[in-house]
C-alpha positions in Angstrom: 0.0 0.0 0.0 1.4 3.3 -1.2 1.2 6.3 1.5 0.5 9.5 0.1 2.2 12.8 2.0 -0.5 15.2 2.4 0.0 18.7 0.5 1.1 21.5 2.5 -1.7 24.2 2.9 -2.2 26.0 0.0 -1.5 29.9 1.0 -4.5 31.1 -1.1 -5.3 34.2 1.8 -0.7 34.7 1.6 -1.2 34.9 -2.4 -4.1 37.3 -2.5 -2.9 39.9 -0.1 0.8 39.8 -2.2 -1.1 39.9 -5.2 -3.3 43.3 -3.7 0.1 44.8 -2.9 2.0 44.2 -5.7 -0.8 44.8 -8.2 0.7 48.5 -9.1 4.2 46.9 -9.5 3.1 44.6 -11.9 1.0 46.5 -14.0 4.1 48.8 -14.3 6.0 45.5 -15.7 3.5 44.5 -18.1 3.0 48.2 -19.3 6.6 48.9 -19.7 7.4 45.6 -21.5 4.4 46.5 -23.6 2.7 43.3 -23.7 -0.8 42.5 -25.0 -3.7 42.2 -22.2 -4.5 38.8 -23.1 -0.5 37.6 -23.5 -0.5 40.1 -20.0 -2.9 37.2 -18.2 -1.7 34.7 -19.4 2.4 35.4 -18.8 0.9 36.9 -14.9 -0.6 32.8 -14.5 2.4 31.2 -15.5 4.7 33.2 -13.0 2.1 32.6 -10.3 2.0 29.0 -11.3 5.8 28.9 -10.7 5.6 30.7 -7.4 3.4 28.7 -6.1 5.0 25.1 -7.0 8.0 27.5 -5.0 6.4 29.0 -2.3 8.4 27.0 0.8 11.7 27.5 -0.7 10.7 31.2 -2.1 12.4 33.6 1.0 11.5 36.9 -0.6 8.2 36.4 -2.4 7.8 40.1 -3.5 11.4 40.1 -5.1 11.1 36.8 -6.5 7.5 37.5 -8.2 8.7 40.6 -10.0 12.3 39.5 -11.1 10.1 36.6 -12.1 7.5 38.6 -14.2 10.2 40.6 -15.5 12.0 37.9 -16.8 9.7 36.2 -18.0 8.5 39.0 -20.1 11.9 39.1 -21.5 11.5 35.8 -22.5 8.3 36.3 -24.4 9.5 39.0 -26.5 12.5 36.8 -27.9 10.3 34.2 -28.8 8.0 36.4 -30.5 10.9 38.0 -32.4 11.9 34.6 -33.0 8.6 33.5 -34.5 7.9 36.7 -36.5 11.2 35.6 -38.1 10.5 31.8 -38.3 6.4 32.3 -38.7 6.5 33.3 -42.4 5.5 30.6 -45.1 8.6 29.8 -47.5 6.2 29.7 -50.2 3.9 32.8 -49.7 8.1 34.6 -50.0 8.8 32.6 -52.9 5.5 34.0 -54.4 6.3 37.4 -54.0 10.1 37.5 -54.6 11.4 39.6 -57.9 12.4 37.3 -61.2 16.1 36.0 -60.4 18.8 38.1 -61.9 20.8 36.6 -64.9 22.9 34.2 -64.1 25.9 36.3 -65.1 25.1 39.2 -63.1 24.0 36.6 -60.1 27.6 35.2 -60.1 29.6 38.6 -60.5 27.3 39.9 -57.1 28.8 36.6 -55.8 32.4 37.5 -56.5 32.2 40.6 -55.4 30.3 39.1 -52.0 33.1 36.5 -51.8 36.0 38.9 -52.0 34.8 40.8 -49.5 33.8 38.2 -47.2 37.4 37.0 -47.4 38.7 40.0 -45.5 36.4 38.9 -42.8 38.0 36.6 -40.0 37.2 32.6 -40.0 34.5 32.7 -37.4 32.4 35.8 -39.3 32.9 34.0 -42.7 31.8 30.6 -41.2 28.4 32.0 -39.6 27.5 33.8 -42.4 28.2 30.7 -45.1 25.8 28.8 -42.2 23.2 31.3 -41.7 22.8 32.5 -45.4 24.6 29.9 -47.7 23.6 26.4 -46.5 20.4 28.6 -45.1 20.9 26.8 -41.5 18.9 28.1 -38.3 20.6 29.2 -35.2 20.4 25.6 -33.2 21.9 23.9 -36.3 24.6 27.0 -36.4 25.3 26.4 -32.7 25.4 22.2 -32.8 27.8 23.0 -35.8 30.0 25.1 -34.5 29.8 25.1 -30.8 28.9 28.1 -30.1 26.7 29.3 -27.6 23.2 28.9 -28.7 22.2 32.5 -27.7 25.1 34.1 -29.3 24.6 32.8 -32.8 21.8 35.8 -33.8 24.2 38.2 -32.2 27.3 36.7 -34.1 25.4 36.7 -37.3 24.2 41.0 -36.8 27.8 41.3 -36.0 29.1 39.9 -39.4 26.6 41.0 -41.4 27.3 44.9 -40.0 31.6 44.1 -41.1 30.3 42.9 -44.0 28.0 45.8 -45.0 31.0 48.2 -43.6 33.4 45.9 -46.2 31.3 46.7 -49.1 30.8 50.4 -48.1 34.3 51.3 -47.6 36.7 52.3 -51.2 38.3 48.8 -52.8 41.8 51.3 -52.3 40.8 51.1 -48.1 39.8 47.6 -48.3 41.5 44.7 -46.0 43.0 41.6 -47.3 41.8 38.7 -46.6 42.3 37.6 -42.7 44.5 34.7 -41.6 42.1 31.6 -40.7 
């Protein structure tokens, strides 16, 4: 026979008055992260939910309900960044794209890209052949090269921005290529 270990008491009168004093606090949050009302609800249960699997070992509830909020806020914003990015339909693109380019003129844009991308160092050349040429996302970029998950979007801006900076600057300024 299996013996159960009764539930603590649930703090429902604890969570309500914490709730009535940090209502202000957390409307502040929500406003200043400037999330929908419904997302608002539903992102406010989910940090409650968590508090409240967490409320023993929780020592400063307060604190811990609005660095929670906050982050978790945070967190929605990437992933809706994320799937504004990843959301859109190859297809309906493919649909709406311009005629390719002759092949001549395609392949003279891709010296020119290639030059350039050869004064770039290893790791900046290497992202950008991921991320663009193989057309990779940023967990295959990361298993690849063993980067940091959460630093592949940031590495990508970066060598996009040296790139952009490469092709901007005179051919008599230009770098050579880097060393690997």
């Amino acid at each position: 026979m299996m013996s159960t270990i009764p539930a603590p008491p649930i703090p429902l009168g604890e969570i309500e008055d914490l709730l009535r004093r940090l209502r202000p606090r957390l409307k502040h949050i929500l406003a200043s992260f400037r999330i929908p009302y419904a997302d608002a609800e539903d992102l406010l249960q989910d940090v409650l939910v968590a508090a409240f699997c967490k409320w023993d070992s929780i020592h400063n509830k307060d604190a811990w309900l609005v660095g929670a909020l906050r982050n978790t806020c945070a967190v929605y914003w990437k992933r809706q960044r994320r799937n504004r990015i990843d959301g859109v339909e190859i297809e309906m693109l493919e649909s709406l794209s311009e005629p390719l380019p002759p092949a001549q003129e395609r392949d003279e844009l891709r010296w020119d890209l290639d030059a350039a991308a050869g004064s770039l160092c290893r790791r900046h050349r290497t992202v950008l052949w991921l991320r663009f040429g193989l057309g990779l996302s940023t967990d295959e970029i990361a298993a690849r090269t063993g980067y940091n998950h959460s630093s592949i979007r940031k590495l990508t801006c970066r060598s996009v921005a040296r790139l952009q900076r490469e092709l901007n600057c005179p051919p008599a300024r230009r770098a050579g290529p880097k060393p690997a």
